[in-house]
C-alpha angles and dihedrals in degrees: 000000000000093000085060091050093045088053085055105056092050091061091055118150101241109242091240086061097044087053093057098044081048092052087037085059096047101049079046090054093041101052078044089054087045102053096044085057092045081055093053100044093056101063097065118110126239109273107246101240093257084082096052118101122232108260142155096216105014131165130337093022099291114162122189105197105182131050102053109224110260090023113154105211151170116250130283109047137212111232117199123170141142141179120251110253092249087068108039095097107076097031110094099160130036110208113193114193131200108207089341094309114118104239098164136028132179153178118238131017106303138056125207121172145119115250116196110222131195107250127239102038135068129260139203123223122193128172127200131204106207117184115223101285080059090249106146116259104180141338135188129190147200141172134236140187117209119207134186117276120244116235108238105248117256113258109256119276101266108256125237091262101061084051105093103228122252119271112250118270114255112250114236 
């Protein structure tokens, strides 16, 4: 029985050896992990725009660079918005909502358009980037509060002395 004993230990794994099987089985654990949790990511489905929070630059990358958040404006409003260049691959349509009612789609990164808003509320923009199976890729978001224009005032009726004066009348 030694003898078999003895046979054993000499065919020891070296510790340098075992530490690198052991790393080899935990990076593949770990991709494994990864790519369970990649699975279950991507069946999520897009978030409707009522759980979006209000941001000036939100998720993806998405950038909305007019109006400012908490801007108080004068309909109708200039929208702005893009998508960083990181992101730009996967996003095929820009959606842009007005209290959660689509008001603007288009194809590409960026979105430039004017929205006309009631005045005298406030009103909650949000912009999302979709790839192109329409999942969401990024949003951002901002409020706004219209207000009435105020009608420029009339120029001041011209005085009597900016008016020339009359040439004389011929005599007969």
């Amino acid at each position: 029985m030694c003898a078999l004993l003895s046979c054993m230990t000499t065919f020891k794994i070296p510790q340098t050896q075992r530490g690198f099987i052991q790393y080899l089985v935990l990076g593949i654990l770990l991709i494994l992990a990864v790519g369970a949790i990649a699975v279950f990511q991507s069946r999520k489905p897009a978030p409707s725009p009522n759980e979006l929070t209000a941001s000036l630059t939100g998720s993806g990358g998405v950038t909305i660079s007019t109006p400012n958040n908490n801007a108080t404006l004068t309909s109708p409003v200039h929208v702005t918005a893009s998508v960083a260049s990181g992101f730009t691959g996967p996003v095929r349509t820009m959606q842009v909502f007005r209290d959660n009612t689509l008001v603007y789609q288009g194809a590409g990164t960026t979105v430039d358009t004017s929205l006309t808003l009631t005045a005298g509320a406030t009103h909650n923009l949000t912009v999302l980037a979709l790839k192109q199976n329409g999942q969401l890729e990024g949003s951002a978001a901002v409020n706004v509060t219209i207000v009435a224009a105020t009608p420029s005032p009339l120029p001041p009726p011209p005085s009597a002395s900016s008016v020339p004066p009359l040439p004389p009348v011929p005599s007969p």
